[in-house]
C-alpha angles and dihedrals in degrees: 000000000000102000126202114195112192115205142052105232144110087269092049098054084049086050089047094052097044098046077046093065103054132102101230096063113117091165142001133204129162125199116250092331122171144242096301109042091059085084104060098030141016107267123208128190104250120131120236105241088047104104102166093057092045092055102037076055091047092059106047088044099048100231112190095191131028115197117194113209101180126046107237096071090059092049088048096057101263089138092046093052094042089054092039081059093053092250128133121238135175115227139059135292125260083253094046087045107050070093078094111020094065124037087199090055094048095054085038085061094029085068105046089046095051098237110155106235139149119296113260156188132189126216140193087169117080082192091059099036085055092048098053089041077060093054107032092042126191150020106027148156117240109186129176111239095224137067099291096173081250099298094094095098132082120188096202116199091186137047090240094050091057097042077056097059098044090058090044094048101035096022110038094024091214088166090043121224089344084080093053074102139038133188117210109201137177116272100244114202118212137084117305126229147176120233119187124186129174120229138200091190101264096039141043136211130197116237105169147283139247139186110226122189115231117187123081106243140044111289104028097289140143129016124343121256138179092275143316098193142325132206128200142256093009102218093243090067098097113168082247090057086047093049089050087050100047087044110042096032124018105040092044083053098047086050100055096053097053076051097058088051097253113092128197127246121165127052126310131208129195126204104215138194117205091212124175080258104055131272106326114191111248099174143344121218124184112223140030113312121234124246088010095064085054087061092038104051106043079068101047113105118214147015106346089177094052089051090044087052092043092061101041082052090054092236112108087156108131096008113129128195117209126173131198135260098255152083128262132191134172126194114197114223104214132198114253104264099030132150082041109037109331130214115263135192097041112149110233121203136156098075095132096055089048106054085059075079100033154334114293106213097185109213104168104029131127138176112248118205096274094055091254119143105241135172116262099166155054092245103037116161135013124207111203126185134168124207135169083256141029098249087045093054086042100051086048090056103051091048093065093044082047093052088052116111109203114123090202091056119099127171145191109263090200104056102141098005099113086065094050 
């Protein structure tokens, strides 16, 4: 098969690796990929959002799959012109994944298809979302209804943090036009995880889930960011628990999109709260999650290309997902300044030495005029590494960020060790 990744990030260059290593490859490209993928596939300089110019490459090339990483691309129609052309991908359609593109969409979803999730209100009014923060209190969730790179959700422990946030999102419009809307949802207590599934549009299959850890600093402090670090399988994660999610959330959900006329293909993932309750549904997000797809995929054991192909087709029938028997965990080295501006230009050295310890998936690197690796990012480098237990895995990856050398880089110290 001719494969065509779309993306530059940390989850593109795992995808890249994975897809590397079947069987069934024929070529590889990545757009517009980075540093590090370019060992591993061919990359072109093609910007992810634009979807003219993918698909006009997809079709010189002959691409026989095209695999979406990030999310904007899918929201933007990459799915519908691929098939229009004739070509597979593997992921939804702009109207399957509005799941993720708007936060008022995914909870509208969430109750007809009978997926327990937080209770909610949307808003286009600041006047009427501060009204009903007046009447509902703290803690809440203010989330910004549009794509926000992650960094469109404040968990607000006070009423003056979440007025805050209300006159940053829909004032001052720091996340754009993604914050025109805002959802205020209840503050759910429990362990968060990240569940993925891969779906060929009827039917859905588990492929794991993950525990990322969302806030900047050690401890769980300070704002929230893409990721800092995941670790898999989270040790919550029985096979019961994943019975009752696959059952009570995923493939309700799955059945009231087709439904609604607009099926989902691709891979799902869904944000989860344990709660006393039960799972309840946080977010869906529509395609693989970063970091969490550099601790998941590392486990998984198989052809990841042939699974990838399977669901894009529409014919899961017969497809099995099997993982093995290990521990994963992935730390996140970040640029100085991130999630806010981050420090760019920093050269970056000591790789080698490092993947003796793990696997070094690059996310925010770049090629300065000199050829040297430099940083060009807020999430810049991942280290992954599998053991036959979680510390093992842990100690490994932080002996490789340990062997870095990138005086702007900085880490959580503290990535898994809730589950330890």
């Amino acid at each position: 098969m001719r494969v065509l990744v779309v993306g530059g990030g940390g989850r593109e260059h795992a995808l890249c690796a994975a897809i590397a290593a079947s069987p069934l490859l024929r070529r590889l490209w990545c757009a517009p990929g980075n540093p590090g993928i370019e060992a591993v596939a061919d990359c072109v300089p093609i910007a992810a959002t634009d979807i003219p110019a993918l698909v006009a490459f997809a079709l010189a090339q002959g691409v026989d799959l095209v695999m979406p990483g990030p999310e904007a691309p899918l929201t933007l129609g990459l799915a519908d012109a691929c098939r229009a052309a004739g070509i597979a991908c593997c992921g939804p359609s702009a109207a399957a994944a509005a799941l993720e593109g708007s936060k008022e969409f995914c909870k509208q979803v969430a109750d007809a298809a009978g997926v327990p999730t937080a209770a909610w209100a949307s808003f286009r009014d600041p006047a009427a979302a501060r009204a009903h923060l007046a009447a509902i209190g703290a803690p809440i969730v203010v989330k910004a209804d549009g794509l926000a790179a992650g960094k469109g959700v404040v968990v607000a422990a006070t009423l003056a943090e979440a007025e805050a946030a209300i006159a940053d999102m829909m004032e001052a419009r720091i996340h754009g036009e993604a914050g025109a809307r805002l959802v205020l949802e209840e503050c759910l207590v429990g362990e968060e995880i990240s569940v993925f599934a891969l779906s060929d549009g009827t039917r859905a299959l588990l492929l794991g889930a993950a525990a990322d850890h969302k806030r900047v600093g050690e401890g769980d402090t300070g704002p929230n960011t893409g990721g800092m670090g995941a670790y898999a399988p989270p040790p919550a994660f029985t096979p019961a628990l994943a019975e009752t999610v696959m059952a009570r959330i995923i493939n309700p959900t799955l059945a009231e999109m087709a439904r609604r006329g607009t099926p989902f293909r691709g891979v799902l993932f869904a944000g989860l709260m344990l709660t006393a309750a039960g799972p309840k549904l946080i977010e869906f997000n529509v395609r693989f999650g970063d970091p969490e797809t550099e601790a998941l995929l590392p486990l998984l054991d198989g052809d990841v290309l042939a699974l990838l192909a399977a669901a894009a087709g529409g014919d899961l029938t017969g497809a099995r997902i099997a993982l093995k028997p290990a521990h994963s965990l992935a730390v996140v080295m970040a640029a100085r300044g991130y999630p806010g501006k981050p420090a760019a230009g920093g050269a970056i050295g000591g790789l080698e030495a490092a993947a003796r310890h793990a696997t070094i998936f690059q996310a925010g690197t770049a090629r300065d005029a000199e050829g040297r690796l430099v940083a060009a990012g807020g999430r810049v480098l991942v280290a992954s590494a599998t053991g036959a237990t979680l510390q093992s895995a842990r100690d490994a990856a932080y002996a490789a960020v340990d062997a870095i050398e990138w005086a702007d880089g900085f880490v959580r110290r503290d990535i898994g060790a809730r589950a330890l």
